[in-house]
C-alpha positions in Angstrom: 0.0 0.0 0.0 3.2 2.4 1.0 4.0 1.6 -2.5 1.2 3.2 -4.2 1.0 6.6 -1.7 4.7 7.0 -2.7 4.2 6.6 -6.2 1.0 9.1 -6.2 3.4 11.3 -4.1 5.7 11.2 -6.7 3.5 12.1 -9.5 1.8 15.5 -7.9 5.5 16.2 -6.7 6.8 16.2 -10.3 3.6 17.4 -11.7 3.6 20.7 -9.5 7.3 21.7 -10.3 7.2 21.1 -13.9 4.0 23.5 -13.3 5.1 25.9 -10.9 8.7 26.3 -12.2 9.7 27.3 -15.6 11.2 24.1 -16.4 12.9 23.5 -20.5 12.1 20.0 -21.1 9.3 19.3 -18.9 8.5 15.4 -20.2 12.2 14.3 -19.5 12.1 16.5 -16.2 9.0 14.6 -15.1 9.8 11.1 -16.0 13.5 11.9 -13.8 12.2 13.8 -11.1 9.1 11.3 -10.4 11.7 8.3 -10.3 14.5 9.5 -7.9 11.3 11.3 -6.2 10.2 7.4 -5.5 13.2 6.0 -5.3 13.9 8.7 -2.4 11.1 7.8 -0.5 10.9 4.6 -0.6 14.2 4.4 0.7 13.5 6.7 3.3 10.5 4.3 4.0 12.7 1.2 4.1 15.1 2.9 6.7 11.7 4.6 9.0 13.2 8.0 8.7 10.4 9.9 7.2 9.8 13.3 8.2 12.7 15.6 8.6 15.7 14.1 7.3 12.8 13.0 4.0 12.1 16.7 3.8 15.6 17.5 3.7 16.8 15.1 0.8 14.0 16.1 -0.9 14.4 19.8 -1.2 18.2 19.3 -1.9 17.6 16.6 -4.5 14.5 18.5 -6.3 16.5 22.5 -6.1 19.4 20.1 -7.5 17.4 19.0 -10.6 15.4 22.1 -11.2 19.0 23.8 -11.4 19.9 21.4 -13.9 16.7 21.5 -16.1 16.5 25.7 -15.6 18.9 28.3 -15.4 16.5 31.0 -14.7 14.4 32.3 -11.5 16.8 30.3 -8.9 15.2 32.5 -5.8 11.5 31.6 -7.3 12.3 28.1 -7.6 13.6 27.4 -4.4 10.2 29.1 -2.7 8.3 26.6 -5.0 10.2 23.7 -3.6 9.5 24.4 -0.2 6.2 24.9 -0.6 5.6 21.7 -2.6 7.7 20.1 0.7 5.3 21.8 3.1 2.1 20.6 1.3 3.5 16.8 0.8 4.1 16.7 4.7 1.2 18.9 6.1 -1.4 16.2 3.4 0.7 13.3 5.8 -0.1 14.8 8.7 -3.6 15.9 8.6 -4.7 12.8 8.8 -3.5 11.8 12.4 -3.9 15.2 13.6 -8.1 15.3 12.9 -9.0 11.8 12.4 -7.0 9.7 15.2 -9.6 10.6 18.3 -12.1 9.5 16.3 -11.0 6.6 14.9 -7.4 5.0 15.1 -7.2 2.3 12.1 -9.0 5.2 9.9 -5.8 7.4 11.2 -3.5 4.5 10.4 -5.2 4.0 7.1 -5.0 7.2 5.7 -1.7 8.7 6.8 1.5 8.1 5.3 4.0 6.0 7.6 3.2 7.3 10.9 3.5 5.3 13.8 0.3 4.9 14.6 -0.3 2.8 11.2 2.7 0.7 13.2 1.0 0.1 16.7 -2.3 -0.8 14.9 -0.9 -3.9 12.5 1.2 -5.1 15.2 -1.0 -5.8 17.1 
């Protein structure tokens, strides 16, 4: 199931810089960014490290490509990684913030590696 959030992750993540950044060869830049985007995350998911040290990577990784694939607007393009950051982990953390004292498998179920999801399965 991690599988498929990461790779939906990946997408809007690669999706919103080609669209928020003024990117030259947006199908090649989406392809590359959407795979080490995965690849990333998934790894970071295989190690349990998945909030700050994710956001980190991430940010350096994606201002690293967007240099590469644009040579223009570097100020504006670092904003627009951060805020593509912020909204990946505030839409992973919504869940457990509103739904976990209602219901603790819905919590689990709709957040993205927390460690609630954890303490429910083992169980």
């Amino acid at each position: 199931m991690s599988y498929i959030i990461n790779l939906l992750e990946a997408l809007i993540v690669s999706y919103g810089l080609v669209e928020l950044c003024n990117i030259d060869k947006k199908k090649l830049f989406f392809i590359l960014n959407m795979l080490v985007t995965f690849s990333i995350v998934n790894f970071f998911d295989c190690i349990d490290r998945n909030f700050i040290p994710l956001s980190l990577v991430c940010i350096c990784v994606w201002y690293l490509e967007i240099m590469i694939f644009s040579r223009k607007q570097l100020v504006y393009n670092i904003f627009a990684v951060v805020y593509i950051d912020l909204f990946c982990s505030i839409c992973a953390i919504l869940p457990i913030i509103f739904i976990y004292k209602y219901s603790v498998v819905l919590a689990g179920l709709t957040a993205k590696n927390n460690p609630i999801c954890n303490d429910i399965f083992v169980c």
